[in-house]
C-alpha positions in Angstrom: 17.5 -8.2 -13.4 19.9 -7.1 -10.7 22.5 -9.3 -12.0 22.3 -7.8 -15.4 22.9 -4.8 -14.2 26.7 -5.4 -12.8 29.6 -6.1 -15.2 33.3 -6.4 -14.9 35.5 -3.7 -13.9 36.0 -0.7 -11.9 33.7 -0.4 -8.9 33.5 3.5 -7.7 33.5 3.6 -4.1 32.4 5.7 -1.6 33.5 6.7 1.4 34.0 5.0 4.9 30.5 5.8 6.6 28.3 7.6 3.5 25.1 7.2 4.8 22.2 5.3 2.2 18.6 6.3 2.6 15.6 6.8 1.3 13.3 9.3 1.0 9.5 10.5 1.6 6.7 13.2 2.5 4.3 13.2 4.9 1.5 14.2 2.9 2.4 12.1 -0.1 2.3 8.9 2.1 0.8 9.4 5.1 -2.6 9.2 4.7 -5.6 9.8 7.6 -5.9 12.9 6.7 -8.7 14.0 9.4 -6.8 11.3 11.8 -5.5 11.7 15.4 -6.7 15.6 14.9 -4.8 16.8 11.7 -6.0 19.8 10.8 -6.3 21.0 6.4 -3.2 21.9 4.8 -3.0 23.7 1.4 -2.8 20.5 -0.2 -5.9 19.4 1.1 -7.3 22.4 0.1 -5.6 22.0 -3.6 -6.1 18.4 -4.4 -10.1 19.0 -3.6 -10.3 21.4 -5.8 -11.6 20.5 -9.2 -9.2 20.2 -11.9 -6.2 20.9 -9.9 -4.3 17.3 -9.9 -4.5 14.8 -12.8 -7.4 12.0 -12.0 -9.1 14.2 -9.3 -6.4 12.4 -6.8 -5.7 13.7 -3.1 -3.9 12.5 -0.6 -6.5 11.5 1.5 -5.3 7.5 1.9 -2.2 7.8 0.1 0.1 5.4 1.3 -1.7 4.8 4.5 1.8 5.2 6.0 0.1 6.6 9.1 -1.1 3.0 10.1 1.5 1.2 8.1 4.6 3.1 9.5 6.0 -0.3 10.9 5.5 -2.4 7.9 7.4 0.9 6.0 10.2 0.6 8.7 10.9 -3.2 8.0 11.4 -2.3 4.0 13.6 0.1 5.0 15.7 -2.6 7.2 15.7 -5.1 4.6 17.0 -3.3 2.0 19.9 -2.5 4.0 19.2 1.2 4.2 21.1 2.9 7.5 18.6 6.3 7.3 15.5 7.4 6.4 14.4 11.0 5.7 10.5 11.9 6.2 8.8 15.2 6.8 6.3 16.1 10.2 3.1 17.2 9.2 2.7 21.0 10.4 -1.0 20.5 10.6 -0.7 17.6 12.5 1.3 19.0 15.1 -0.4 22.5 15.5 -3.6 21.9 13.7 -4.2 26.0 13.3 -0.7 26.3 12.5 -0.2 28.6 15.5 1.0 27.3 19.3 -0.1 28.5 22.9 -2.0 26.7 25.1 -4.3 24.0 24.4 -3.1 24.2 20.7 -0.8 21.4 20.6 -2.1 18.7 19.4 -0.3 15.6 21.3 -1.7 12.2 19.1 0.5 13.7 16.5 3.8 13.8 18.7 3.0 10.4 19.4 2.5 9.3 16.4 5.9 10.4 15.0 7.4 9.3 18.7 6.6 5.8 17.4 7.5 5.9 14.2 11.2 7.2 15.5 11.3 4.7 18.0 9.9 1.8 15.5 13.2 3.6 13.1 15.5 3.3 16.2 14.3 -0.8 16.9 16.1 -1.2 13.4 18.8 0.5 13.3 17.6 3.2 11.1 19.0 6.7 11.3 16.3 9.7 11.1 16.4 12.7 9.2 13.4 14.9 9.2 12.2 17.5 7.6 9.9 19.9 9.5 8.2 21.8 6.3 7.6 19.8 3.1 5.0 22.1 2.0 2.3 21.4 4.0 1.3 24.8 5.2 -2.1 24.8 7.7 -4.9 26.2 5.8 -5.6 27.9 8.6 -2.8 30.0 8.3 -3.1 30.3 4.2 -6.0 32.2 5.1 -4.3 34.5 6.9 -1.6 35.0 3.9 0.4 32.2 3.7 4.0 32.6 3.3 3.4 36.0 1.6 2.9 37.0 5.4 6.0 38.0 7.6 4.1 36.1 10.5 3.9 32.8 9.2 8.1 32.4 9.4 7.3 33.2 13.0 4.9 30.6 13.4 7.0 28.2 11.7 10.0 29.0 14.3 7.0 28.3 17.3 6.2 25.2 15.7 9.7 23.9 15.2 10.3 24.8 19.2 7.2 22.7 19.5 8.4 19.2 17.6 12.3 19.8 18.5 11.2 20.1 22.7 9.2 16.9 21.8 11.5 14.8 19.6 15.0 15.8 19.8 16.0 13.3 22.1 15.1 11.2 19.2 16.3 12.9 16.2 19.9 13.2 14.9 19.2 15.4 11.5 16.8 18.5 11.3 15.9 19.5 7.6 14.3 23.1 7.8 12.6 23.3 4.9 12.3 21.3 1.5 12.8 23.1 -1.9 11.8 26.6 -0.8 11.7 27.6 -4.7 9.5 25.1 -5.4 6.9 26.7 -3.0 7.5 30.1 -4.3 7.8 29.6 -7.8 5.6 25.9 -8.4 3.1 27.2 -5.6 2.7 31.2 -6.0 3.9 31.9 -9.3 2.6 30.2 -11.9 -0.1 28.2 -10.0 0.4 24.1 -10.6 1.3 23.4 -7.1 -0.8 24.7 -3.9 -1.9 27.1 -2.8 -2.7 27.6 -6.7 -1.5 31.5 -6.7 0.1 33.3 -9.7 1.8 36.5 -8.6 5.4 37.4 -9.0 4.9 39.8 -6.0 3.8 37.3 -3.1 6.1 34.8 -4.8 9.1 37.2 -4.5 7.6 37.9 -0.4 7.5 34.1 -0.2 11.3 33.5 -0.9 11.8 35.8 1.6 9.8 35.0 4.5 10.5 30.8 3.4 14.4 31.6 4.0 14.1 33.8 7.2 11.6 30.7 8.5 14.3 28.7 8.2 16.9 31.0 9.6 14.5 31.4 12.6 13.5 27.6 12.7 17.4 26.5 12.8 18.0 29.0 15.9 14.7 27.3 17.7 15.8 23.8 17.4 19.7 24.9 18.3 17.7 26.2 21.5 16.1 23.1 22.4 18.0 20.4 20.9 21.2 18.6 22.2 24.5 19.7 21.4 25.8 17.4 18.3 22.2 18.2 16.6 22.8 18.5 13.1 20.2 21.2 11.6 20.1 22.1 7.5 17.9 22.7 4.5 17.3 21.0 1.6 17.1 22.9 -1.9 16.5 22.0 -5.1 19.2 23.0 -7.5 20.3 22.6 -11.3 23.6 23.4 -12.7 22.7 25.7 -15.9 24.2 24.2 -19.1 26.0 26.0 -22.4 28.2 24.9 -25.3 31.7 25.3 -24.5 32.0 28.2 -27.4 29.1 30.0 -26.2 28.8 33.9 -27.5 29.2 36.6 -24.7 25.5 36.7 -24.8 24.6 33.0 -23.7 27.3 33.3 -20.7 25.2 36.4 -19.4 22.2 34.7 -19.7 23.2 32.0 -17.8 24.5 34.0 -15.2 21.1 35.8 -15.2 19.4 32.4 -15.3 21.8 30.9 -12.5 21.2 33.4 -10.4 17.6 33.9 -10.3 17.5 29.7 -9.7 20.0 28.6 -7.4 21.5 31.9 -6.3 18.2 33.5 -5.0 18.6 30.9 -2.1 21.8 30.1 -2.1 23.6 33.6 -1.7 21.5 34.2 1.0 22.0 31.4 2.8 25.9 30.5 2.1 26.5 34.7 2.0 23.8 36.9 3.6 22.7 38.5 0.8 20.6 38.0 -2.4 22.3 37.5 -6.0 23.2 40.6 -8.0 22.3 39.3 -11.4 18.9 37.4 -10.7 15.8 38.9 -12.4 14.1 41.6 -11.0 10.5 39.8 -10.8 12.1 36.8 -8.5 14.0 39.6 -5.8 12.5 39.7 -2.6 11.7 44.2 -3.1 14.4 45.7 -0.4 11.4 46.9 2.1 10.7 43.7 2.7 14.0 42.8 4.7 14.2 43.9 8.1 17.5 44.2 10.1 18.3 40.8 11.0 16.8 39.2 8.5 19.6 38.3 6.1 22.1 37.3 9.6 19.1 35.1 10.6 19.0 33.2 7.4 22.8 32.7 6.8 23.6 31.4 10.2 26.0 28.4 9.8 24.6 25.5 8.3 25.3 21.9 9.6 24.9 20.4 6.2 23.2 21.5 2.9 20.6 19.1 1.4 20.6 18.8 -2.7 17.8 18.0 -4.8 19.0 16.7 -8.2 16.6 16.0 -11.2 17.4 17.6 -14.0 19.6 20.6 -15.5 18.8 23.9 -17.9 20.2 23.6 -21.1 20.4 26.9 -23.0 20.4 28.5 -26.5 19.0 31.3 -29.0 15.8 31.1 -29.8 12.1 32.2 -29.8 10.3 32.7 -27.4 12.0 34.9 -25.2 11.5 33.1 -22.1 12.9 30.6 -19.3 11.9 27.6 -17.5 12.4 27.8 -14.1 10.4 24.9 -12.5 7.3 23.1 -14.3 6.0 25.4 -16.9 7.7 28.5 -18.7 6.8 31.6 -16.2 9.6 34.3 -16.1 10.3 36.6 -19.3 13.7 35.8 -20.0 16.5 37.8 -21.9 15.8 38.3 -25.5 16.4 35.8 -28.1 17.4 33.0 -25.2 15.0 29.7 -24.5 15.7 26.5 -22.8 16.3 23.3 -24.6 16.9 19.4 -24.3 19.6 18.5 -26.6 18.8 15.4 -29.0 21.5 13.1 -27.8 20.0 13.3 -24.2 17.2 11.3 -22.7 13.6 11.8 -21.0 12.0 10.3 -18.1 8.5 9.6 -18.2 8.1 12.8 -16.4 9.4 14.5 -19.3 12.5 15.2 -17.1 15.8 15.5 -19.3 18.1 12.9 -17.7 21.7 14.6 -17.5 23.9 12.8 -14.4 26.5 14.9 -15.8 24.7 17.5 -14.2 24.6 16.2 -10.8 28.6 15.9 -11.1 29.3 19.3 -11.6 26.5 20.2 -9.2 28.5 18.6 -6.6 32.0 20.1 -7.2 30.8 23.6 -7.5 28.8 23.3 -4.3 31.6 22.2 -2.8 33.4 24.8 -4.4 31.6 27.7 -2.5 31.3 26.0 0.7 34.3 24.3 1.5 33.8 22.0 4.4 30.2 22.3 4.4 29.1 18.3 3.7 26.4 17.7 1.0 23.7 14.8 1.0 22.3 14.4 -1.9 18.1 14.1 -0.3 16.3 13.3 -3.1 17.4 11.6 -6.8 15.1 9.3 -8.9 13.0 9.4 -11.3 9.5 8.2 -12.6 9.8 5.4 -14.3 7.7 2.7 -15.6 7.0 -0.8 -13.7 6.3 -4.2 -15.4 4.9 -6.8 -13.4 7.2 -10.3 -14.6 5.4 -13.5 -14.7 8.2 -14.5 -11.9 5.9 -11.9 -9.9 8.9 -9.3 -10.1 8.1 -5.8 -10.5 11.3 -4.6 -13.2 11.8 -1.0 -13.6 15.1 -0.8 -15.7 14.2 2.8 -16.7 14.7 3.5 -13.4 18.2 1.0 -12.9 19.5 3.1 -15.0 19.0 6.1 -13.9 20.1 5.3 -10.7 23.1 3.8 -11.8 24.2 6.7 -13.8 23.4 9.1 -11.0 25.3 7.5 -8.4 28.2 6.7 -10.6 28.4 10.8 -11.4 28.0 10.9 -7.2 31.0 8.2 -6.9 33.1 10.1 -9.5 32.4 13.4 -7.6 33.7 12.5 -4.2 36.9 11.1 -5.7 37.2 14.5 -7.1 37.1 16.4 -3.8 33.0 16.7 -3.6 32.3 16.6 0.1 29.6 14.3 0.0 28.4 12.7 2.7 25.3 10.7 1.8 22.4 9.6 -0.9 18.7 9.7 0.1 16.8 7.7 -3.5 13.1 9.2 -3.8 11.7 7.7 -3.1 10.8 4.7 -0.8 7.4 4.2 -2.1 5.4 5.0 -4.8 3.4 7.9 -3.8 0.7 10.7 -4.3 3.0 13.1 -6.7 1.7 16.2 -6.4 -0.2 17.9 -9.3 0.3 14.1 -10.8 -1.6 12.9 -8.5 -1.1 8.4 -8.5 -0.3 8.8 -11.9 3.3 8.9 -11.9 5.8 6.3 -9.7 8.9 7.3 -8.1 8.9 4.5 -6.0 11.6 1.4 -5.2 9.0 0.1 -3.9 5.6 -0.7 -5.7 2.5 0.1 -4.0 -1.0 -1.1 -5.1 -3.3 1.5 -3.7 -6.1 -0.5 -3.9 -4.8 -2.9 -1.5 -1.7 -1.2 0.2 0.4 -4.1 -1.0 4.3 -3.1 -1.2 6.6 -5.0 -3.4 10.2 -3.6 -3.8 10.8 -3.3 -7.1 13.9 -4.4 -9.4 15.4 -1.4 -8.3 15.2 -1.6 -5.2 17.2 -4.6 -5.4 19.7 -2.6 -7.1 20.2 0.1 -4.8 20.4 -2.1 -1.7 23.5 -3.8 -3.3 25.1 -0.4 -3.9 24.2 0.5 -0.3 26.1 -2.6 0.6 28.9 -2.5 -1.0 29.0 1.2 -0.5 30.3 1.2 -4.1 28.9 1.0 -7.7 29.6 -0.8 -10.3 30.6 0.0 -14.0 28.0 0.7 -17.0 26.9 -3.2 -18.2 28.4 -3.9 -22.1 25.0 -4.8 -22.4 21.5 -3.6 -21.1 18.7 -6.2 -20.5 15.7 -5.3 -22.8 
């Protein structure tokens, strides 16, 4: 199918040394969920809850990437991939989510210890993330990220794993998709810890950015010099008609701001965004002197999460998508859309790599010299099994391909980009979807924990290779 996919004509390349990965999350693959002496996150708590993810799934098993880390390190190698991003799990680390003595819990050092060194046999560059939104129950039931005290326990724990593993580790991602958390998690209630108040999710934003502000000081502290420390967000360029009435250019501006400004301002500009909507603003008593000096502290590298963009128009209802399901009341007489012309993924996710493109210049725009990775692009997809035994995903091909083509054409037109992270890896527990929707390049039979890369996978490793991608086929196979 591979072969299909490349044509005559103009390779877009990119540049000497962009790094190729691929991407995961520790509770999404990892497994051994009482193992080694884990203690409960909030997703543990969520996906036992009845009715909270599709099919009654958790992530109990998973992956079983805890006791198949080395057989997950060898796909990695043979697909060519020079770095892999994966998240520590908080609980596993500091199973009350707090440190002091006695509390560290050592089998879960060692356990990423040998997975970095299993990374290092082959070659493979890490990049970890310390919070992919795994909080410790224990300290949900103290308030979560609605509580000041949990961005100080966050910082404690990040001392903790950078003390441990920074000999080892290259690349520090903070925190992954801090809106998600607030928005997916505490206002409207699909993700965990299942709460749906715009008040704690406003408090959340807050205490997730100055976590991260006070996390990237604790690993500067205890890290050696070179140590490249960021965050990961997930952003989406906001989409009009070129002749767009006065009214539709301030909604946008509304809607732009209360999406990617609410983190971005702060963290690019030490402050939050003028025009966002009142209900997502962090309320002024909230942020302490410091705070905002903390949280924009220069950034190594900013992480972008690219899936889909907002496309607006007039219309009724009066409201605004801002993550999985309409939540925010909008500005009057303004709703999202998916234009006709454009396509779906089998998440329902419009598929725009137009989007990613200007994505990438404006970012660069407002941070000049600041380099971008682009940590997480893909898309479910659907997998056919061939009779040749070949698991083809074109769905996914394409996507891919069009993605990193609007990536290619980016960096020739000044986007500082300095490297693609697919999600993901593997096939995976995806969140509220529970196992019913696959990400992965590679196929995993969770009945049997049998990988088998996928068409795709093919795919990418060639780009990754020839650090270049080829033109859109004449002709796609059916």
């Amino acid at each position: 199918m591979t072969d299909a996919i490349t044509s005559s004509g103009e390779d877009l390349p990119f540049p000497a040394g962009f790094t190729w990965g691929a991407a995961t999350a520790a509770y999404q693959i990892e497994g051994a969920a009482t193992a080694g002496g884990r203690g409960p996150s909030v997703w543990d708590t969520f996906s036992h809850t009845p009715g909270k993810v599709r099919g009654g799934d958790t992530g109990d098993i998973a992956c079983d990437s805890y006791h198949r880390y080395v057989e997950d390190a060898d796909l990695i190698k043979s697909l060519g991939l020079s770095a892999y991003r994966f998240s520590i799990s908080w609980p596993r680390i500091l199973p009350s989510g707090e440190g002091g003595k006695g509390a560290v819990n050592q089998a879960g050092l060692d356990y990423y210890k040998r997975l970095l060194d299993a990374l290092a046999e082959r070659g493979i560059r890490p990049s970890v993330t310390l919070f992919h939104w795994d909080t410790p129950q224990a300290l949900q039931d103290k308030g979560g990220w609605a509580s000041r005290d949990t961005a100080l326990r966050f910082a404690e724990y990040v001392s903790v794993v950078g003390e441990a593993l920074g000999d080892r580790v290259p690349t520090w991602v903070t925190l992954n998709e801090p809106h998600v958390v607030a928005h997916n998690g505490h206002r409207i209630g699909v993700h965990a810890p299942g709460l749906t108040d715009d008040a704690v999710a406003a408090a959340v934003t807050h205490h997730l950015l100055l976590g991260h502000g006070l996390a990237a000081g604790a690993l500067r502290a205890v890290t050696p010099a070179g140590t490249e420390v960021g965050i990961t967000l997930s952003l989406t360029p906001v989409r009009l008609d070129s002749d767009a009435p006065e009214d539709l250019q301030h909604a946008a501006r509304v809607t732009d701001a209360s999406f990617n400004g609410l983190f971005l301002d702060p963290l690019l500009y030490g402050r939050y965004p003028a025009h966002a909507l009142p209900e997502v603003l962090p309320p002024a008593g909230l942020i302490r002197d410091g705070d905002l000096a903390a949280i924009s502290a220069p950034l190594d590298f900013l992480g972008v999460n690219y899936y889909r963009p907002v496309h607006l128009r007039r219309g009724d209802p009066a409201r605004l998508l801002l993550g999985e399901a309409p939540a925010l009341p909008g500005l009057d007489g303004v709703v999202q859309f998916d234009p006709a012309e454009l396509e779906h993924t089998n998440m329902g996710w419009l598929i725009d790599p137009e989007g990613l493109y200007e994505l990438l210049l404006r970012l660069s725009k407002d941070a000049p010299g600041l380099p971008l990775y682009i940590t997480e692009n893909g898309c479910g997809a659907e997998d056919y099994f061939g009779t040749d035994g070949v698991v083809n995903d074109l769905e996914r091909i394409k996507y891919l391909h069009q993605h990193l083509r609007a990536a290619a054409r980016a960096v020739n037109d000044g986007a500082n980009l300095a490297g693609y992270f697919v999600w993901s890896l593997l096939d995976n527990f995806e969140w509220a979807w529970g196992y019913q929707k696959r990400f992965g390049i590679v196929y995993v039979d969770f009945a049997t924990q049998n990988r088998t890369p996928k068409a795709s996978a093919g795919f990418y490793a060639g780009v990754a290779r020839a650090n270049a991608v080829p033109p859109l086929p004449a002709e796609w196979p059916v």
